[in-house]
MARMAR-975087 format. One record per residue: x, y, z of N, C-alpha, C, O, CB in turn; residue in three letters. Coordinates in steps of 0.02 Angstrom, whole numbers, plus 50000, padded with zeros to 5 digits. Glycine has a CB too. Layout:
XYZXYZXYZXYZXYZALA/...
//
This chain:
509025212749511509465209849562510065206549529509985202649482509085204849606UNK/510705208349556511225203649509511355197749558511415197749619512045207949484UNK/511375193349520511165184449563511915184149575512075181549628510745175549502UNK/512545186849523513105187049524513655187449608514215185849629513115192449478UNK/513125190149626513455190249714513285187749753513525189349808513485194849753UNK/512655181349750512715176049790513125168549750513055162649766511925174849813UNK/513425170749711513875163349670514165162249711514445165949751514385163349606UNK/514135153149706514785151349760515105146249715514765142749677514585147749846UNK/515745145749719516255143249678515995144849596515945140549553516355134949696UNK/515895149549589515705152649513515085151349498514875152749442516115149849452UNK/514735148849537514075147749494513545150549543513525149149603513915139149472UNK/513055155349507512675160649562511975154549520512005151249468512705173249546UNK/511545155249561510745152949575510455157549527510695162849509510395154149659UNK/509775153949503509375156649442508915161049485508725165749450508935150549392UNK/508735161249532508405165349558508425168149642508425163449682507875162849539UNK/508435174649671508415173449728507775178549775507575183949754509145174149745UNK/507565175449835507105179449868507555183249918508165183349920506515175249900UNK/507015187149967507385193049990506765194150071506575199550096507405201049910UNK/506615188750088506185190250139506075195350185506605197950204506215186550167UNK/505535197850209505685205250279505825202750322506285204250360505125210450311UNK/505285195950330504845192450392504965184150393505275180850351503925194050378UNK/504635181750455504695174150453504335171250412504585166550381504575170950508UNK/503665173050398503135173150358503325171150292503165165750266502835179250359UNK/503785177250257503985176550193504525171350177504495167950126504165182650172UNK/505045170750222505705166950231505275158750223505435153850190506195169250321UNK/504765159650263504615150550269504065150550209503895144650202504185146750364UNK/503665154950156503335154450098504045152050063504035146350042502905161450071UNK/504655155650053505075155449975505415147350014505695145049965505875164549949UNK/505505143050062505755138450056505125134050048505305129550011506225137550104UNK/504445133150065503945130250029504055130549961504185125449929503365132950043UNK/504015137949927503875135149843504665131349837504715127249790503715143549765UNK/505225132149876505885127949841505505120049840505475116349791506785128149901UNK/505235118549909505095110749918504675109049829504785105349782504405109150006UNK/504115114949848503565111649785503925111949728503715108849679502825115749768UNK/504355114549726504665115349636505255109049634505425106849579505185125349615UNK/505425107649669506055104049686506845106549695507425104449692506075099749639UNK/506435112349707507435116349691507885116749770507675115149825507395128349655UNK/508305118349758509005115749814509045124449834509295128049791510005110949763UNK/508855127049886509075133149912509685132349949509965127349971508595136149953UNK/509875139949951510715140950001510595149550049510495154550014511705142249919UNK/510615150150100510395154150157511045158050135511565155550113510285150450241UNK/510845166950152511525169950123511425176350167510855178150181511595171450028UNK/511855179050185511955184150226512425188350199512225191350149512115182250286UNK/513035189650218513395196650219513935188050135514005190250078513975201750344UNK/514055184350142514315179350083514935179750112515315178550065514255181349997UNK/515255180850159516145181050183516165176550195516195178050255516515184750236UNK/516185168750196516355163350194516175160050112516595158650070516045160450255UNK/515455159350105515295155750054515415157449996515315153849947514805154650055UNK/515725165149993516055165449922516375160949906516375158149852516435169949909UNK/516715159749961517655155449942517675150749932518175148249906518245154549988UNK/516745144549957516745138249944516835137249886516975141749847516285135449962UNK/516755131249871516655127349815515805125549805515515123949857517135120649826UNK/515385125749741514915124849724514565118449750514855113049743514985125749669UNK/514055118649776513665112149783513325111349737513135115749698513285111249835UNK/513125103049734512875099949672512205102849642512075102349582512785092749686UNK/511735106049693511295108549661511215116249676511655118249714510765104849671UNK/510895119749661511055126649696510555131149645510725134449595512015129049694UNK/509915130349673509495136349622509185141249640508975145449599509015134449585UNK/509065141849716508895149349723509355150549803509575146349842507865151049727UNK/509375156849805509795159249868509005163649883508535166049852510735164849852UNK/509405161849991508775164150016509235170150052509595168050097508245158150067UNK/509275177850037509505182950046509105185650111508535188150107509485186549983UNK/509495184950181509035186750251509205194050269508895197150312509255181450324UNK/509755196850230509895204250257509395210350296509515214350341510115207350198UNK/508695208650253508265209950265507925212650324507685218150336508135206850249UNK/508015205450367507995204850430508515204850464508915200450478507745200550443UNK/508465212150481509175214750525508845216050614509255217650656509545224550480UNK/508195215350633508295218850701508415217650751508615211850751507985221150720UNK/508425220650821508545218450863507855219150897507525224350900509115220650885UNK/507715213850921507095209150922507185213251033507185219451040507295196250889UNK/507225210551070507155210751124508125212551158508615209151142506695203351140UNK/508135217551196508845217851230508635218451283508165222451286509365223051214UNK/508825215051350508825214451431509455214451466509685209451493508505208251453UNK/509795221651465510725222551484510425220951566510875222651604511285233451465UNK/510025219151594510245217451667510035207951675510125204651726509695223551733UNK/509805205651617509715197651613510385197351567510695192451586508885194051574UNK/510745200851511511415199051491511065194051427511385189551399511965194951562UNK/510495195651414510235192651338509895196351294509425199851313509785187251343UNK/510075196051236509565197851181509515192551132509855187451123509745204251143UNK/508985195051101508685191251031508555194250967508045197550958508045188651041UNK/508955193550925508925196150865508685193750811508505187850817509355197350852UNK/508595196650750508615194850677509295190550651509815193050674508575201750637UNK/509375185650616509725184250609510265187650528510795185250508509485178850627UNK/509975191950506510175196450463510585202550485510805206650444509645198250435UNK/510695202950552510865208950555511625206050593511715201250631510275214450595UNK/512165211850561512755211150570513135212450631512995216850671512945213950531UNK/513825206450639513785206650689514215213350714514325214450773513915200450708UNK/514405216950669514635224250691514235228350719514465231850765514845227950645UNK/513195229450691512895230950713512835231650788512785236450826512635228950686UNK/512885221750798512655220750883513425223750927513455227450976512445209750907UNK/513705222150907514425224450942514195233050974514265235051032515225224750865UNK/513835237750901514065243850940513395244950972513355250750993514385250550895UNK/512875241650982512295243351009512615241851087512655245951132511605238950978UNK/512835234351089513065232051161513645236751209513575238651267513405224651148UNK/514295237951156514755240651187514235248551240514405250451296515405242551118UNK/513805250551210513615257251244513495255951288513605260351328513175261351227UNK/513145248651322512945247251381513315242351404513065237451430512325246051385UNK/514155243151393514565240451428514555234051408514875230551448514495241551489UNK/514325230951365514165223451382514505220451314514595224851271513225221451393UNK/514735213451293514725212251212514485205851215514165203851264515455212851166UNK/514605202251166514315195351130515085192651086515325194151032513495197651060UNK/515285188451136516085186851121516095181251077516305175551089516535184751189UNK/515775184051009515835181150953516165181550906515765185750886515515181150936UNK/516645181150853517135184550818517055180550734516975174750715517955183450864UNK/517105186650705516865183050620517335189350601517465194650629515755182850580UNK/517605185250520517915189050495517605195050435517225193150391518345184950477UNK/517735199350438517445207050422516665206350443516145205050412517525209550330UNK/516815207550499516045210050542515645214750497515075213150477516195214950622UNK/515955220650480515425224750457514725220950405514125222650400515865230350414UNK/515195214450368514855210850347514385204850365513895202650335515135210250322UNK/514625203250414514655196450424514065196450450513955201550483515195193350462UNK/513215188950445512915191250486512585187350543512385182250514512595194250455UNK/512425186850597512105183850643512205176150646512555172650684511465185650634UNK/511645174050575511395169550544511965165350520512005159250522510965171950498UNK/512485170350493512995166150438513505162550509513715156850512513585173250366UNK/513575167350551514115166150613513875161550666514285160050710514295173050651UNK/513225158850670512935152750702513125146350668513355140850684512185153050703UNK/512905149950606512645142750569513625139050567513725133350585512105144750456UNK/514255144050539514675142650536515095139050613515575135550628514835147650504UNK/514655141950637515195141350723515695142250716516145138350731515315135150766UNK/515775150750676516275153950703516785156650749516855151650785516195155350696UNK/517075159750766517525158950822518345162450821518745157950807517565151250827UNK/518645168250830519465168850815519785167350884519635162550920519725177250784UNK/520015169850891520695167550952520435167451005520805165151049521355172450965UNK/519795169351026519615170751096519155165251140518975165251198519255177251094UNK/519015159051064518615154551080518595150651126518025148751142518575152051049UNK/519285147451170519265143851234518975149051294518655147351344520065141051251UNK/519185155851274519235160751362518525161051358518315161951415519705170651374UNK/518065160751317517375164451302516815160051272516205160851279517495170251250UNK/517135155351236516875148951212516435150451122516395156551117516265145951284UNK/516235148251081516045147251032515375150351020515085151651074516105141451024UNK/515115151650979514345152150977513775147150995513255147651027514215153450918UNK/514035142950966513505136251028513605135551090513205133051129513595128251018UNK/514045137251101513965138451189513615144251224513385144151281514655139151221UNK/513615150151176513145158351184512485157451162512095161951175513425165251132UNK/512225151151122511565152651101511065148951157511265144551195511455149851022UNK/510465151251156509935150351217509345145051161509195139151158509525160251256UNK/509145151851120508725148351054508685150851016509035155751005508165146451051UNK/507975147450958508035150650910507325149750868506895145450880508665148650879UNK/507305154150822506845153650786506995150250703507445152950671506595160350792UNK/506685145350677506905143450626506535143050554506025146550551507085138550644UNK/506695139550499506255136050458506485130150433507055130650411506065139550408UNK/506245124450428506455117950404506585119750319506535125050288505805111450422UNK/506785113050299506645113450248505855113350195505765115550139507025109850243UNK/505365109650243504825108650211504425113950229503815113150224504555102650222UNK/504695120250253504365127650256504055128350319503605132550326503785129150198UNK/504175125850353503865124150442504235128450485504825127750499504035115450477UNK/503825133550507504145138350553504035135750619503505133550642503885145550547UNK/504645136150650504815131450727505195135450751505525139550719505195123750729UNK/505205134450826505505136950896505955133350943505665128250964505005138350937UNK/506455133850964506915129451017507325133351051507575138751035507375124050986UNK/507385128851120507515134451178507255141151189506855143451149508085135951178UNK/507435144251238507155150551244507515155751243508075156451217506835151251293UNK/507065160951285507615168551266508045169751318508495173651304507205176451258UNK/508045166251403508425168551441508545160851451508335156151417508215173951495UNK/508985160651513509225156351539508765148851550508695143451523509445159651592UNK/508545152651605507945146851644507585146051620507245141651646507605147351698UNK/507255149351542506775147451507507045142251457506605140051421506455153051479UNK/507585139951447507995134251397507585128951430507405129051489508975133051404UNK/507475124751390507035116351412506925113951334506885117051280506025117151465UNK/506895106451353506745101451292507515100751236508055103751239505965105351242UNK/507295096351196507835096351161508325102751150508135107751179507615094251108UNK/508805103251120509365107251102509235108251027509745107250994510085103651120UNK/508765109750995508955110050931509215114550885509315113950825508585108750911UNK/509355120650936509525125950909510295125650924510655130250905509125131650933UNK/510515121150953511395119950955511435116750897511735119950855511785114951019UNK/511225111150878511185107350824511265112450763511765112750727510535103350825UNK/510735116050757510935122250701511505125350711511835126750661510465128050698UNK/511765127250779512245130450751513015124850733513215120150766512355136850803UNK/513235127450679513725124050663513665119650595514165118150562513845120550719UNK/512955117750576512335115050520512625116350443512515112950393511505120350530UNK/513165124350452513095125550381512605127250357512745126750297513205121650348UNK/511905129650362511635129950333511245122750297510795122750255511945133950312UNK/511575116750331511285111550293510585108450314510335104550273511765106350292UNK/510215109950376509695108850414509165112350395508715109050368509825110050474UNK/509065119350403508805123450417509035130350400509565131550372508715122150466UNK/508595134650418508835139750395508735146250462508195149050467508435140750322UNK/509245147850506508995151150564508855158950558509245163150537509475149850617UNK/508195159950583507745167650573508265173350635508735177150627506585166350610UNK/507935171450686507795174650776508305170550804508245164450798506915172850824UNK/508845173250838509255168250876509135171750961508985177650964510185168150842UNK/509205167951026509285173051081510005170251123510015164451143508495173251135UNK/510375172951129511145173651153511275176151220511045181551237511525178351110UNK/511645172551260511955175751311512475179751297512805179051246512125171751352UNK/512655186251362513135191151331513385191751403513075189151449512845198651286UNK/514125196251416514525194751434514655202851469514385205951423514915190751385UNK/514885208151518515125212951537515965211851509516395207651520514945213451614UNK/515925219651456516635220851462517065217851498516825214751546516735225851477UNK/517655217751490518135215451532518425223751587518145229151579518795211251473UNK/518775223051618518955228451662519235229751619518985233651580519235228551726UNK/519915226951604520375226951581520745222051531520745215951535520565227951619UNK/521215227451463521325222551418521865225251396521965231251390520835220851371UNK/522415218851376523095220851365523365216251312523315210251327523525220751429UNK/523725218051235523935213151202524615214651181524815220451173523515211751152UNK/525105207551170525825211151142525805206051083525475201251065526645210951199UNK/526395210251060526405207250988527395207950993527735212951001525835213450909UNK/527605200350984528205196850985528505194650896528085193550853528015189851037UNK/529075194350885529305191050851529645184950876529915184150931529565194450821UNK/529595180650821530085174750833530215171750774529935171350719529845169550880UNK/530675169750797531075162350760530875156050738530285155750756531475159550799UNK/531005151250711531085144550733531325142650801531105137250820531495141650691UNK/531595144750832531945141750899531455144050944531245139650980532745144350921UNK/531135151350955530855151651005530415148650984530235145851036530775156851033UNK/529945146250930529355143350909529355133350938528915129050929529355145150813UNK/530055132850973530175125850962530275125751040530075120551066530835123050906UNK/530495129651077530555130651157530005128351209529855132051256530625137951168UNK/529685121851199529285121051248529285121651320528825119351353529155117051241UNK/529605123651338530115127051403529795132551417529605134151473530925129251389UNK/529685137651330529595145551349528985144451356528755148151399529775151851298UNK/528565140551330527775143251330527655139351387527595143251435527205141651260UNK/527595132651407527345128051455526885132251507526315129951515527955124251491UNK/526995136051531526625140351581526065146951542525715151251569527295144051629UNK/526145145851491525625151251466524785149051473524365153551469525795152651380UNK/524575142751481523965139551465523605142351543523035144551549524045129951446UNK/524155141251602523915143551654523965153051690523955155451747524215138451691UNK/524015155551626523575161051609523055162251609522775167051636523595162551572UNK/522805157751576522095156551548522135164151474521685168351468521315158051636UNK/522855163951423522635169451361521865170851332521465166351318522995166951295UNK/521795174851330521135177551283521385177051224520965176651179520855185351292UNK/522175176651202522275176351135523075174051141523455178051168522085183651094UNK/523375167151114523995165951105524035163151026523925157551003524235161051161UNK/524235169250993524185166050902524805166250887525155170150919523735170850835UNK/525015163450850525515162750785525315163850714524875161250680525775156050782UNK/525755168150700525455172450619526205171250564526775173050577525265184450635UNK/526025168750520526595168250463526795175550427526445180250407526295163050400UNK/527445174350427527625182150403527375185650335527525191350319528375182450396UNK/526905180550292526665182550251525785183050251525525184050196526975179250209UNK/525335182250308524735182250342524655188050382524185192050380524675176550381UNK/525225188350423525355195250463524995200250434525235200950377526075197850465UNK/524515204350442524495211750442524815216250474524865216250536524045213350453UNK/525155222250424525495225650472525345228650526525825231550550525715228850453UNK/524635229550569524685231150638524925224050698525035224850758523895234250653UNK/524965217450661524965212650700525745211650667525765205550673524315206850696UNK/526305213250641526895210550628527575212450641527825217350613526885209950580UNK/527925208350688528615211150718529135210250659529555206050644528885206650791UNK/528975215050639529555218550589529725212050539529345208150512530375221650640UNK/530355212450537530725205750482530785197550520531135193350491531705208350462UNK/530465196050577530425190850619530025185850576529475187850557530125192650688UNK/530225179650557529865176150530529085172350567528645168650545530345172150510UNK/529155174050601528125175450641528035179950683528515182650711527725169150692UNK/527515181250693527195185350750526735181350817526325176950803526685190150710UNK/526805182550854526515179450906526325184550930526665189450943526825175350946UNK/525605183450939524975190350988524845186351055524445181751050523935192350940UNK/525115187651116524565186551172524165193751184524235199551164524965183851249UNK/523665189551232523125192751243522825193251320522625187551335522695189751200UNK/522745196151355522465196451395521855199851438522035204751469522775196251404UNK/521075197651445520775200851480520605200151538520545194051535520455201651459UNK/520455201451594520055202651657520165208351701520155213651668520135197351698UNK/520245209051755520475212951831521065214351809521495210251794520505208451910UNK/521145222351804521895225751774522435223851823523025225351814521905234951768UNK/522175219851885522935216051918523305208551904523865206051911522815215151993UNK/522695206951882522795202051842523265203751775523875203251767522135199651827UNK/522605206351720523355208351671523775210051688524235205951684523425212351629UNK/523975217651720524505217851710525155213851751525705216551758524495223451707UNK/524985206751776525315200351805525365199251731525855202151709524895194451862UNK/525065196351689525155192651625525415196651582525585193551531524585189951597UNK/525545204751581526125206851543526515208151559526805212051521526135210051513UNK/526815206851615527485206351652527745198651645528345197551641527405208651736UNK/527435194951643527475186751644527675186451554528145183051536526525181851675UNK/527345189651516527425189551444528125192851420528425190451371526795193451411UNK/528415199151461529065200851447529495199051467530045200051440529185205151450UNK/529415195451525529965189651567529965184251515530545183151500529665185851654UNK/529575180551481529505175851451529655177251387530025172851368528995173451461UNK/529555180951346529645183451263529915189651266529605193151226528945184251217UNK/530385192951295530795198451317530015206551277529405206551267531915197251264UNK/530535211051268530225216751219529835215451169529895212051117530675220251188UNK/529355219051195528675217951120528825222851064529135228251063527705220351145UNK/528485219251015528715223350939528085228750949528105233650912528645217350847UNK/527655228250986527015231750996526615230651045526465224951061526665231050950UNK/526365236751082526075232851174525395237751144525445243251116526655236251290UNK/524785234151157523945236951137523635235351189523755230051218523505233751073UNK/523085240451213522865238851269522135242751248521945244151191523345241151337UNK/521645244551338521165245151311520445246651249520055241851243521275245751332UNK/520375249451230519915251951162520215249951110519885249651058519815259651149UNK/521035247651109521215245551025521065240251034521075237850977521935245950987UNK/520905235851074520895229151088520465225551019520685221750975520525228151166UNK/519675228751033519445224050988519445224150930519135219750900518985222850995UNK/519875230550887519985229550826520525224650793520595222250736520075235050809UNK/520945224150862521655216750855521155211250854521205206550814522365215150941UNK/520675211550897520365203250882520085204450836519905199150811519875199050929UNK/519845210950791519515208650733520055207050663519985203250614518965214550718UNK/520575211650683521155208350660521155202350627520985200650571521505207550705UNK/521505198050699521535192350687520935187250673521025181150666521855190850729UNK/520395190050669519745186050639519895185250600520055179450588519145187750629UNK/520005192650526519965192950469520625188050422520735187150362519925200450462UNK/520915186150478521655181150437521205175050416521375171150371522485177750502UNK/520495174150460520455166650440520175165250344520225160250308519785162850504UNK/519855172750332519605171050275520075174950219519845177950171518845172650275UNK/520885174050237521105174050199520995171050133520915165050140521415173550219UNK/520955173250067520695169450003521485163949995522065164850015520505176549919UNK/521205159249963521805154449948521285146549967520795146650005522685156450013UNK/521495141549938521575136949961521695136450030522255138550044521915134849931UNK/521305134150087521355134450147521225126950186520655124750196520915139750164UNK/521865123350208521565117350269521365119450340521815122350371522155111650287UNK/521075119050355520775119150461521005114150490520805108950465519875118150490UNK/521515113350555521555108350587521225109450672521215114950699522295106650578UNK/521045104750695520985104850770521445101850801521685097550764520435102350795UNK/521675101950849521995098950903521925099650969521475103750979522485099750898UNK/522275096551048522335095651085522945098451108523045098351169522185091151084UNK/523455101651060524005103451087523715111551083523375114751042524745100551047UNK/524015112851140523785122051172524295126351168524245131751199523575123151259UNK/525105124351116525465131151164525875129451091525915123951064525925130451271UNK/526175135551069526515136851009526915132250969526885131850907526885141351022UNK/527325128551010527905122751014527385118550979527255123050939528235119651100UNK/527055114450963526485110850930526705110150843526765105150807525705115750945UNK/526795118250827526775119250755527545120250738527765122850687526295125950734UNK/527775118550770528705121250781528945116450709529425118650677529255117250884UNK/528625110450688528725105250654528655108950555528895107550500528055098850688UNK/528205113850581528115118050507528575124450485528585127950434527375121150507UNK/528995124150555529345131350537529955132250503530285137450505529475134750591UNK/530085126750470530585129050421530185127150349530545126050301531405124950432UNK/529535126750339529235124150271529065130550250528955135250289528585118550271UNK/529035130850197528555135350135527965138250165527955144250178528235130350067UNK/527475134450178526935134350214526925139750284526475143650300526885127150231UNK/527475138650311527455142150379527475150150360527595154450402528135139750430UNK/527375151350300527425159950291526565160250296526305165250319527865163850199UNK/526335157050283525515156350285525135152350323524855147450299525265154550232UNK/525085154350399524865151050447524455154050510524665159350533525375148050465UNK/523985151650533523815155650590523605149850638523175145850621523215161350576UNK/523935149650700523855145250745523485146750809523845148850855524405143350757UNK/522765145950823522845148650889522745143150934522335138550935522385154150903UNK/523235144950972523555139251043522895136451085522675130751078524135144651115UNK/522675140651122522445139651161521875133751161521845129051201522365144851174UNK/521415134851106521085129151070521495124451031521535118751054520615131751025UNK/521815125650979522365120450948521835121750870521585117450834522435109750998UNK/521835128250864521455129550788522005130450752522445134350771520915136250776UNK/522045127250700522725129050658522415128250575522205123150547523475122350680UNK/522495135550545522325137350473523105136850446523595139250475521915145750461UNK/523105132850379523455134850334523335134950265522895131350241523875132350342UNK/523745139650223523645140950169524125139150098524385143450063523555146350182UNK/524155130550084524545127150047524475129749996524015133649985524495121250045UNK/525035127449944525165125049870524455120849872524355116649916525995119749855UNK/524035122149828523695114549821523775107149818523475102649846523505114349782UNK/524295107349775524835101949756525085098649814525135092549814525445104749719UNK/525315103849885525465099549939525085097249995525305094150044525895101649962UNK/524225099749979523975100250036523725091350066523595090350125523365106050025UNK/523695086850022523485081650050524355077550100524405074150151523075076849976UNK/524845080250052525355076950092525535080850187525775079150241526085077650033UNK/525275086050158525165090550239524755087250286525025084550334524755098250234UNK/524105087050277523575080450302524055075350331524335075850385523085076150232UNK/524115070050286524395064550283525065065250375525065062150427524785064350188UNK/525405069750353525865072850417525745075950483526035075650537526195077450396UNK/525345078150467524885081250520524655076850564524855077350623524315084550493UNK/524185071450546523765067650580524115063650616523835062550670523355064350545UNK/524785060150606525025060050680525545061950735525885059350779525055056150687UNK/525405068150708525455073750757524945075350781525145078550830525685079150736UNK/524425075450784523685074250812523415082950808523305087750846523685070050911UNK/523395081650751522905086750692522695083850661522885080450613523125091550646UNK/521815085750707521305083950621521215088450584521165094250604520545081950621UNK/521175086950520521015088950476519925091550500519615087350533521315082750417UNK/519595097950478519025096150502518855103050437518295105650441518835096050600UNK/519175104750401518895109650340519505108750275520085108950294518835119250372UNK/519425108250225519715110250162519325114350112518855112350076519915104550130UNK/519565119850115519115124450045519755124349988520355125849994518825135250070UNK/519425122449942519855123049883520325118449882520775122149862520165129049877UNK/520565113649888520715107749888520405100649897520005098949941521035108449917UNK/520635097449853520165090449853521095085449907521705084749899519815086049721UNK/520585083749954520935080450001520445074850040519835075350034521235085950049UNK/520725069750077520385064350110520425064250165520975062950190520515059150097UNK/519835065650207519645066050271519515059450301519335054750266519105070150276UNK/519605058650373519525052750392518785051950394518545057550387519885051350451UNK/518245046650403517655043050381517495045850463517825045950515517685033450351UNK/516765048150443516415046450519516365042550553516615037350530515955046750528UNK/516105041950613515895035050642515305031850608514915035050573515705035750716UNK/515275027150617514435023450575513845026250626513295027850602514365011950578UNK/513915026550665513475029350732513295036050717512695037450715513895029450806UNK/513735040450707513635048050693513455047150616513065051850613514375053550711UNK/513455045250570513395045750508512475045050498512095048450463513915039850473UNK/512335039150544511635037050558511335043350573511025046650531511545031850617UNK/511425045050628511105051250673511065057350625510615061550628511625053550744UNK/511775057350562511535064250561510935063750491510695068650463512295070350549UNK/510815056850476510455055550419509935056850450509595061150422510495049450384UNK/509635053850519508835054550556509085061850536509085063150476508575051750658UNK/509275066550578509205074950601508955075250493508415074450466510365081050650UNK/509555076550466509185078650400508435074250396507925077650403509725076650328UNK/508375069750389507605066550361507215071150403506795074450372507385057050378UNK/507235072150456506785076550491506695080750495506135082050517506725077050527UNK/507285088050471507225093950474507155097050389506835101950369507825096350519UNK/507645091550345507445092750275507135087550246507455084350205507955094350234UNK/506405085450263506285078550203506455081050138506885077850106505405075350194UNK/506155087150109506135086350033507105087150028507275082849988505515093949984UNK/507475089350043508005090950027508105096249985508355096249929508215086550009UNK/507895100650017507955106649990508735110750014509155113249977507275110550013UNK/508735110350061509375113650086510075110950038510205104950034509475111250173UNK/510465115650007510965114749953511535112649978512015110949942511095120449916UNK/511545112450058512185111850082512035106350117512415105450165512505117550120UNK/511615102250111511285096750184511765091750147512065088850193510185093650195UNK/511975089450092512335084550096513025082550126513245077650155512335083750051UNK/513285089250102513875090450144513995089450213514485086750238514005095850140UNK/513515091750242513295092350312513095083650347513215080850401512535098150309UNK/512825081950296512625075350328513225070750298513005065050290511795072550307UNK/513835071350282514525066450256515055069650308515665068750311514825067650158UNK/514545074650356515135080150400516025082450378516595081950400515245075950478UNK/515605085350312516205089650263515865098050300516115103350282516065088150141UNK/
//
């Protein structure tokens, strides 16, 4: 086995397992407890390559293994899977029966189940469709002290008792380690329509032009730096690209791409049904652009927000999506804490830095408490490699 491809920030684990089953998955985090070693949960690695190393890190628990699809019910709109299996997999099992799982990770073919919970992943479509903690029902798990456990259920009305399988998702990997997840899913849309705009600084600063886009309700309003752009997403020599998006009732869209050419004149590119979801996978794949990367959140929903970055350096490397107020960029290292620093009151948090050492604002003392109980309880021995992080909510 070359250990070489679960390294994260250069340093790969002395040993790793490769479980089929739950059985085996909750034996190899027992012997971590009894030995004392620090495991790290690994799937398709499209995020955790790019981290930075945690302090301890000696065996990777490799779930690929467990790829299946456990139970599908296309007239309850749920299944339950393996959490090994990719989410390109579930995409083309669902699309045949009309249906998907409006989850979005960057290079699906890779990406898997497990890795896209635990991350609470998400690209442009996350307000219209909502996040993965809002799609998950339950789950099947293992603590750290090798304890195979259950939360929530597989359909709707069977959800009861705590939430602990929301709690996982989003965890990092620092809790637990998730097997079996069961998900709500969603019917195609009728209809789906996307354009792709250039602009300026000026139209990027026009709160005038967008103000009315939120009551759209976009499936996708991004801003892409002319150097992030891929060329199916880039209007020519325009220093950004702006993608809306639209799905539901084809009278609906096509209201919102008439409303989009009244508003942002001629598209550099108009995409509509079946290309659709390769543009959102598209724009997934910008988030794990390699580089030094800050994450901001915000409250502001409409392009004009980031208008403040568009004459910087920076603004060639950006992806904004509006509708939530997710905003990736990809600094100089050198400038990324003074970016922070500017940002924040403009009311961007800061809520990820890979590859930069920067200063985040302090939890609450309240949440800091809470998330110390959740670890003591789900990892006493501290086995999980990422639980510290997780519990300083880095």
């Amino acid at each position: 086995m070359d250990l070489t491809r679960y390294a994260m920030g250069g340093i790969a684990p002395a040993a790793a397992a490769c479980p089929a089953d739950n059985a085996a998955a909750a034996e190899a985090m027992r012997a971590c407890a009894a030995a004392g070693e620090a495991l790290l949960p690994w799937g398709g690695g499209v995020a955790l390559a790019h981290e930075s190393a945690p302090g301890r890190y000696d065996r990777a628990l490799d779930l690929r293994a467990m790829n299946g699809m456990l139970t599908y019910e296309p007239d309850d709109f749920t299944l339950t899977a393996q959490c090994g299996i990719t989410v390109a997999a579930l995409r083309e099992t669902l699309a045949a029966r009309g249906q998907e799982l409006p989850i979005e990770a960057a290079h699906a073919d890779r990406a898997t189940l497990g890795g896209v919970l635990a991350a609470n992943a998400s690209g442009a479509r996350r307000l219209r469709f909502g996040a993965p903690r809002d799609r998950i029902l339950g789950a099947r798990f293992v603590t750290g002290d090798g304890t195979l456990a259950r939360t929530g259920g597989r359909v709707v009305k069977n959800v009861a008792g705590h939430a602990v399988h929301r709690l996982l998702v989003g965890s990092r990997g620092g809790l637990g380690v998730l097997l079996e997840a069961s998900l709500k899913l969603l019917p195609l849309p009728p209809a789906r329509a996307a354009l792709v705009h250039g602009a300026d600084a000026a139209l990027l600063a026009d709160g005038a032009r967008w103000a009315e886009f939120p009551r759209r309700e976009c499936a996708a309003l991004s801003v892409l730096g002319a150097e992030i752009a891929p060329p199916a997403l880039r209007a020519h020599a325009a220093p950004f690209s702006v993608v809306t998006g639209f799905e539901d009732d084809a009278t609906w869209v096509a209201s919102c791409v008439a409303f989009a050419h009244e508003q942002l004149g001629a598209p550099a590119a108009h995409r509509g049904g079946a290309e659709l979801p390769a543009l959102w996978q598209a724009l997934a794949d910008l988030e794990e652009t390699p580089g030094a990367r800050l994450t901001f959140t915000s409250a502001h929903n409409t392009p004009d927000a980031i208008a403040v970055l568009a004459d910087r350096d920076v603004a060639k490397r950006l992806v904004f999506h509006a509708p939530h107020g997710r905003l990736h960029l990809w600094p100089r290292p050198q400038d990324a804490a003074a970016l922070v620093a500017e940002l924040a009151p403009r009311g961007f948090r800061l809520i990820d830095a890979r590859g930069v050492a920067v200063t985040r604002a302090a939890s609450v003392a309240g949440v800091t408490r809470l998330r110390e109980r959740l670890r003591d309880a789900l990892d006493p021995a501290r086995v999980m490699a990422l639980g510290e992080r997780w519990q300083q909510g880095a």
